[in-house]
C-alpha positions as CSV (number, residue, x, y, z in Angstrom):
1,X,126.8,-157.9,-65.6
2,X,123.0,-158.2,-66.2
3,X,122.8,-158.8,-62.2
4,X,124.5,-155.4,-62.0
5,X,122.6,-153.0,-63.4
6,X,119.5,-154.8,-62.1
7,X,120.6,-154.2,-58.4
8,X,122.3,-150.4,-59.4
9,X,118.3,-150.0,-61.1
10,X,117.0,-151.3,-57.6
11,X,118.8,-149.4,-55.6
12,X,118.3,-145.9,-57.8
13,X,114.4,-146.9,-57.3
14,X,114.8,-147.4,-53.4
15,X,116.5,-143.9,-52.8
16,X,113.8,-142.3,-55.5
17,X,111.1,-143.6,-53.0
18,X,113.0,-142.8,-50.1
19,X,113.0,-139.0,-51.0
20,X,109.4,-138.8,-52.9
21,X,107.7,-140.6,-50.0
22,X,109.3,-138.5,-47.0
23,X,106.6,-136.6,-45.3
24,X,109.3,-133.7,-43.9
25,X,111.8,-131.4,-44.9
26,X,114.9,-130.5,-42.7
27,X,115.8,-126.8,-42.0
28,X,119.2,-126.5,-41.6
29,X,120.6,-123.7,-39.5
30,X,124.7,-123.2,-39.8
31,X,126.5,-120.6,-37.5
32,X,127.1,-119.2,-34.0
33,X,126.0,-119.0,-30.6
34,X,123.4,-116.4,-31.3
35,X,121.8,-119.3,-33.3
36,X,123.3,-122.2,-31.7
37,X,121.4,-125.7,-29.1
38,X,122.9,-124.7,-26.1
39,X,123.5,-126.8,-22.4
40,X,119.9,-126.5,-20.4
41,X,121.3,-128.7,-17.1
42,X,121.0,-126.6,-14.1
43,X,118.3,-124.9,-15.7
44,X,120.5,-122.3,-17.2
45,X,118.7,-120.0,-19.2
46,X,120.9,-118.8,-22.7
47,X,119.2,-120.2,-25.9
48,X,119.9,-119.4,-29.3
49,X,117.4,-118.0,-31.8
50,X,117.4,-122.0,-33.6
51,X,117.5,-123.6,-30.7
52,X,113.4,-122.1,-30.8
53,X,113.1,-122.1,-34.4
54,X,110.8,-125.3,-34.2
55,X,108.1,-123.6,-32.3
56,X,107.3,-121.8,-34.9
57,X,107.0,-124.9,-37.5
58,X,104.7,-127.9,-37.9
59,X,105.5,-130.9,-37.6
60,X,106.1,-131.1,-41.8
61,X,109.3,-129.1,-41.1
62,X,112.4,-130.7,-39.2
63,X,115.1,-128.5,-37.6
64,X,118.3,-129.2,-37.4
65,X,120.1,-126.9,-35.6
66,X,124.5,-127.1,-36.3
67,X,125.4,-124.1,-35.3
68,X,127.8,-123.9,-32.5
69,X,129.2,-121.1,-30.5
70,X,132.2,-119.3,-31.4
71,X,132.4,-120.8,-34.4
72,X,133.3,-118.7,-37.5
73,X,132.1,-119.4,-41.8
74,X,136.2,-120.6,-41.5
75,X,136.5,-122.7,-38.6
76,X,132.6,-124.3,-39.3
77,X,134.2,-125.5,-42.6
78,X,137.7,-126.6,-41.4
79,X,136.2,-128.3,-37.9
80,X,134.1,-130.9,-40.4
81,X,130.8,-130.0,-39.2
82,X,129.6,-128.4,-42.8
83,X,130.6,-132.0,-44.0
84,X,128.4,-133.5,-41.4
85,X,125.6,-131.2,-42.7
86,X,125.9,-132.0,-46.2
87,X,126.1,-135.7,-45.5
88,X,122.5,-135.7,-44.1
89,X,121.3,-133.0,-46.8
90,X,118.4,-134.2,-49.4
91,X,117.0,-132.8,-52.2
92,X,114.6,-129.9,-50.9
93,X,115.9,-129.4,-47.6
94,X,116.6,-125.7,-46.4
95,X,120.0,-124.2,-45.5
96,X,120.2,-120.9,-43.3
97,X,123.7,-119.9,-43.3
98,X,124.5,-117.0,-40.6
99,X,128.1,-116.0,-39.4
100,X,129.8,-112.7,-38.5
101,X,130.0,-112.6,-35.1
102,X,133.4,-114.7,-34.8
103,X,134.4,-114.1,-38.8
104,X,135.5,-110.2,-37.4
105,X,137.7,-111.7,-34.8
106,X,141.1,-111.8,-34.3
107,X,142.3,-115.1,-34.4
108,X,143.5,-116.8,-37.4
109,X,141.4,-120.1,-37.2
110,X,138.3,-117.7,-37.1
111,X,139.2,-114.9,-39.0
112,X,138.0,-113.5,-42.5
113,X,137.7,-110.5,-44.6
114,X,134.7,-109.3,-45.7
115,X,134.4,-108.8,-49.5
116,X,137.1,-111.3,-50.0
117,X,137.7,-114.8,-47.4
118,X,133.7,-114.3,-45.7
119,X,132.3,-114.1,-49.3
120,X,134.5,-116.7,-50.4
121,X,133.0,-119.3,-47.5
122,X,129.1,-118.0,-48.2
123,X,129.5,-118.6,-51.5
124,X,130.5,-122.1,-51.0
125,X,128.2,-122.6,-48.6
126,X,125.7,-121.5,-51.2
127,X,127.2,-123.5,-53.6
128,X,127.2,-126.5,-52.0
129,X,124.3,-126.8,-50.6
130,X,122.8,-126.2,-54.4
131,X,124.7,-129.4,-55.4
132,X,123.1,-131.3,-52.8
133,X,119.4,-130.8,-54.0
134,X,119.7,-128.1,-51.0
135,X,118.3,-124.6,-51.1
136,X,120.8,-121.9,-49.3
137,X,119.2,-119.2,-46.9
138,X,121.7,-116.5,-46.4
139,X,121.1,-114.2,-43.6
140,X,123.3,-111.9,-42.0
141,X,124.5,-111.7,-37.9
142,X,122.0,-110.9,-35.3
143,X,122.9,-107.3,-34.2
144,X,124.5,-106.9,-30.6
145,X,122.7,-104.7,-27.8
146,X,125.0,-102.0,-27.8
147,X,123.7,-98.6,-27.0
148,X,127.6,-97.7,-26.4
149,X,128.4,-94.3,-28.4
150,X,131.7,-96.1,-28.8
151,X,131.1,-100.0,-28.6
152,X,133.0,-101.6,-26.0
153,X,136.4,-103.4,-27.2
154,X,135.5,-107.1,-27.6
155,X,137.9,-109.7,-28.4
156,X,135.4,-113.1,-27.6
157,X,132.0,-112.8,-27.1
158,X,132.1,-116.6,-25.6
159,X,134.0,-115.1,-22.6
160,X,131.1,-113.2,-21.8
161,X,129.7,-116.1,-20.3
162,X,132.4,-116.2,-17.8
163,X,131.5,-112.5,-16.1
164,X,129.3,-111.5,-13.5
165,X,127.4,-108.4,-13.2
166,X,129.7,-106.4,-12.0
167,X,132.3,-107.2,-14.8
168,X,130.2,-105.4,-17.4
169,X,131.1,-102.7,-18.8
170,X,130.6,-99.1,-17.5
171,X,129.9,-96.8,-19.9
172,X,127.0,-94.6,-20.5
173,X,124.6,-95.7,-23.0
174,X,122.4,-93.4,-25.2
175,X,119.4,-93.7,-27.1
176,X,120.0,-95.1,-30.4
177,X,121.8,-98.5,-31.6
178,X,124.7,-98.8,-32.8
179,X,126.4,-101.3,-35.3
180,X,129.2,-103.2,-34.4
181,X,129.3,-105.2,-37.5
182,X,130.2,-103.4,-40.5
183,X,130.7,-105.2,-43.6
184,X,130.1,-108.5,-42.2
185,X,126.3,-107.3,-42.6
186,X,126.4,-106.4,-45.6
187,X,128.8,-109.6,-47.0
188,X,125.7,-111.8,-47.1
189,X,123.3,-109.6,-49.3
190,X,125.9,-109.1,-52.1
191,X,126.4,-112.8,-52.1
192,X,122.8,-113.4,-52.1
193,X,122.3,-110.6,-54.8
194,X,125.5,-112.2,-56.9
195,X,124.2,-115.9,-56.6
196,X,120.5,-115.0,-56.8
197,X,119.8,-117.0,-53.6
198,X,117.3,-116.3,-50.7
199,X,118.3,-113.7,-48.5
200,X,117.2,-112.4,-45.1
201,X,118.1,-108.9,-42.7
202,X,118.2,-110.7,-40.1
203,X,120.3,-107.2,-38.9
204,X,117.9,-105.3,-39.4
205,X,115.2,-107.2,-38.5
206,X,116.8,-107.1,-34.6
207,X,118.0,-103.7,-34.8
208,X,114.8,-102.8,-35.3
209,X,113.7,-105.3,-32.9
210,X,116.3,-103.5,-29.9
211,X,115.4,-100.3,-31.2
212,X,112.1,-100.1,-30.5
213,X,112.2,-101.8,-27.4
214,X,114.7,-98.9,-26.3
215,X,118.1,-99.4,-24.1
216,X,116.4,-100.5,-21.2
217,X,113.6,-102.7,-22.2
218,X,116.1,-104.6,-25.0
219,X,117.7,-106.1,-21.8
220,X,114.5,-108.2,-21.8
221,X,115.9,-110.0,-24.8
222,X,119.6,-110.9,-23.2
223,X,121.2,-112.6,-20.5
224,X,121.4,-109.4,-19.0
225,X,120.0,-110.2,-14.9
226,X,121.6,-108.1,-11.7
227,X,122.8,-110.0,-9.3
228,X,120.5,-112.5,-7.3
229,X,117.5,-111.7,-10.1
230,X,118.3,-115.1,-12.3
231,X,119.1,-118.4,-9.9
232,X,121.5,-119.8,-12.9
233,X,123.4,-116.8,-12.9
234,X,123.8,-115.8,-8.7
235,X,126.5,-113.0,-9.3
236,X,124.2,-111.8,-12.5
237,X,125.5,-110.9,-16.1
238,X,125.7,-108.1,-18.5
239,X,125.8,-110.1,-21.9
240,X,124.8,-107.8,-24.9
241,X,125.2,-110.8,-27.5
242,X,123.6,-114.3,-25.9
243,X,119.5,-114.5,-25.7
244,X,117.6,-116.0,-23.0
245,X,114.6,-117.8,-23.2
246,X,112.4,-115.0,-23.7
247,X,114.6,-113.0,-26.0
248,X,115.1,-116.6,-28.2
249,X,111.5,-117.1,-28.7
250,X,111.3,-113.3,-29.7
251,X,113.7,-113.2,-32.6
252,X,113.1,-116.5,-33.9
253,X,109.1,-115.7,-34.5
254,X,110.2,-112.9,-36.5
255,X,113.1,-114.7,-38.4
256,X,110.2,-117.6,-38.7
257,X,107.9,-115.0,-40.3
258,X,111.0,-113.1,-42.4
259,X,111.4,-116.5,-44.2
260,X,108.0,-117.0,-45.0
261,X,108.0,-113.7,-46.1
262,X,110.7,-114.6,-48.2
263,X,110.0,-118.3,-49.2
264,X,106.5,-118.5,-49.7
265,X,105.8,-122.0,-49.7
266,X,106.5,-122.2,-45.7
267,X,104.2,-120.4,-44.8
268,X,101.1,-123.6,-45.2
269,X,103.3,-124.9,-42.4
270,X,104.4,-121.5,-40.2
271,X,102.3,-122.4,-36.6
272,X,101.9,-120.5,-33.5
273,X,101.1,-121.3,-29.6
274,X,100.8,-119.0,-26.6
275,X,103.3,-121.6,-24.9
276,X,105.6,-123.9,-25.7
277,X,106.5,-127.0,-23.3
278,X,109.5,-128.7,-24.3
279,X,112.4,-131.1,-22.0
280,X,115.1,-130.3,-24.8
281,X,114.9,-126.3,-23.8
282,X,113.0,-125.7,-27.2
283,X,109.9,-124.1,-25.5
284,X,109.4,-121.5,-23.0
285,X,109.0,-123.6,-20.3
286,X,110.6,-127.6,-19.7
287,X,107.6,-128.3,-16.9
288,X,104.1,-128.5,-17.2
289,X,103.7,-127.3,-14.2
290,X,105.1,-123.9,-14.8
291,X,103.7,-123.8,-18.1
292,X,99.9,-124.6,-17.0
293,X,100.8,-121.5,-13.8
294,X,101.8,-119.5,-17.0
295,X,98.3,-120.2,-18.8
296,X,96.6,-120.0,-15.7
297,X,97.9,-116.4,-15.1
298,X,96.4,-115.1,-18.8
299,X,93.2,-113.5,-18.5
300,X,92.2,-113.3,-22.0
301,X,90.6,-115.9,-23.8
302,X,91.8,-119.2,-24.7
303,X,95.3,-120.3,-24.2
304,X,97.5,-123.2,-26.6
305,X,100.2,-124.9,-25.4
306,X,101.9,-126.9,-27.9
307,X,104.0,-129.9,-26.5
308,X,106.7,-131.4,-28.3
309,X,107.7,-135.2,-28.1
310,X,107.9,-137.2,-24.6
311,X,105.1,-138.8,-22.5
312,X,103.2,-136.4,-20.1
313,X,100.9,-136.7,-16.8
314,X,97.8,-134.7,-18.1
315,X,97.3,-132.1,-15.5
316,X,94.1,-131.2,-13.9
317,X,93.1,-127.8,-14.7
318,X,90.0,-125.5,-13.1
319,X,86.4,-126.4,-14.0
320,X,86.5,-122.7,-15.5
321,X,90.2,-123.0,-17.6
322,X,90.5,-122.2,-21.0
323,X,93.7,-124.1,-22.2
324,X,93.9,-126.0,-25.3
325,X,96.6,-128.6,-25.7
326,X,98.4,-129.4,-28.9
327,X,100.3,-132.4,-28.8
328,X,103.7,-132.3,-32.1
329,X,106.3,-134.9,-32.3
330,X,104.6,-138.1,-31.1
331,X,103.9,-136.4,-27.6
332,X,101.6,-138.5,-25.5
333,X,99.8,-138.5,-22.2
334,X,101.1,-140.9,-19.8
């Protein structure tokens, strides 16, 4: 017996070490494709929002991006992959939770209400993560580009990835935004506001965002390219929902800077660079080449590039160059 609780005193003193030691902590993003990793072969050119999120955090803050698309608070929870997250969950990691995009669908392996089933899920989420030694971010869904007086019937935005340009719709678009999200926008601040967790507009942060940049101009953000404009998409697209590189790197600055806003304590580790170079799809660019033209192409003063993980060939740059390199995650030169 005495051999017992000697090892079960061991082994509590190993795991206490384990998590006072660590050096990181883990930002966990749950939700959809507007968030989600997605596939970069064939140099296709959709990201999500967390798929950028780490360019935009040192190297003290891990993300760990589950959210997948088409996937629903419902069908993230009855799929395993919450369980998956709370498995690798310790004490003083982040949780952002964000769905709404597939909760209004149809279908019943997707589908909840909101003020009823979609609060029931955040507020598990919530309180889950809170029994892990987590602490939950709620935000609500990214808005769609949709200038439509009357938005456009959509059953799947996943299919949308399956259309060429000329599939698009063809209605006239005005001026102003509108929502196509209703209470699935306002579900996650009355949870927030009822559970006294953290909480962040990501709504209105890109409505705002869209707004501003008008109904042209917001295109900018989506995989929205005519035909022969975007080599991974010949035939072009009009997607209103899905980001591309550009538009990924755009809304996840300001979603970086909402939660510092928000959570204080990130900000000693909130960073910025002019360029990201990544081979995961991460950055702005996945070769150095392209990246360095990019720098080259600036005018005004110096230029970072940040490079995360992988060995390198240093290039060689003009006598008169001003590029700075910072190298994150164990990046090397070759």
């Amino acid at each position: 017996m005495k051999h017992i609780k000697l090892l079960t005193v061991l082994l509590f003193a190993v795991l206490l070490m384990s998590t006072t030691d660590r050096k990181t902590t883990t930002i966990f993003i749950i939700g959809d494709s507007t968030a989600a990793n997605k596939d970069i072969s064939h140099d296709r050119k959709e990201r999500g929002w967390g798929m950028a999120l780490q360019c935009y955090f040192d190297d003290n803050i891990v993300v760990d991006n589950h959210a997948v698309n088409g996937r629903s608070s419902l069908s993230f929870i009855n799929e395993g992959r919450w369980e998956k997250v709370l498995e690798k969950m310790r004490p003083g990691d982040y949780v952002i939770i964000q769905f709404g995009h597939n909760d209004e669908k149809a279908p019943k392996d997707r589908h909840t209400d909101p003020g009823s089933t979609f609060d029931y899920n955040l507020a598990k989420y919530v309180r889950e993560t809170r029994e892990h030694g987590g602490i939950p971010v709620l935000m609500n869904c990214v808005v769609r580009r949709n200038f439509f007086v009357n938005a456009p019937e959509n059953d799947d935005d996943e299919k949308l990835r399956t259309t060429t340009f000329k599939d698009g719709v063809k209605m006239i678009e005005g001026d102003s935004l509108i929502d196509t999200h209703g209470l699935y926008r306002v579900a996650p601040r009355d949870v927030a506001h009822r559970m006294n967790a953290h909480f962040v507009d990501a709504n209105q942060i890109t409505h705002d965002l869209e707004q501003g940049l008008g109904t042209e101009d917001s295109k900018k953000l989506h995989m929205w390219f005519l035909p022969g404009e975007e080599p991974s998409v010949p035939n072009g697209r009009q997607d209103n929902t899905h980001y591309n590189v550009y538009g990924a790197h755009v809304v996840a600055k300001l979603l970086a800077d909402a939660l510092c806003e928000e959570i204080p304590v990130l900000k000693k580790y909130r960073c910025d660079a002019d360029i990201t170079l990544d081979r995961k799809g991460r950055g702005d660019y996945m070769s150095i080449q392209q990246a360095v033209a990019s720098a080259l192409s600036r005018s005004n003063g110096e230029t970072t590039i940040q490079i995360l993980g992988g060995q390198w060939e240093k290039p060689q740059l003009p006598k008169k160059s001003r590029i700075k390199f910072i190298l994150r995650e164990d990046a090397t030169w070759k």
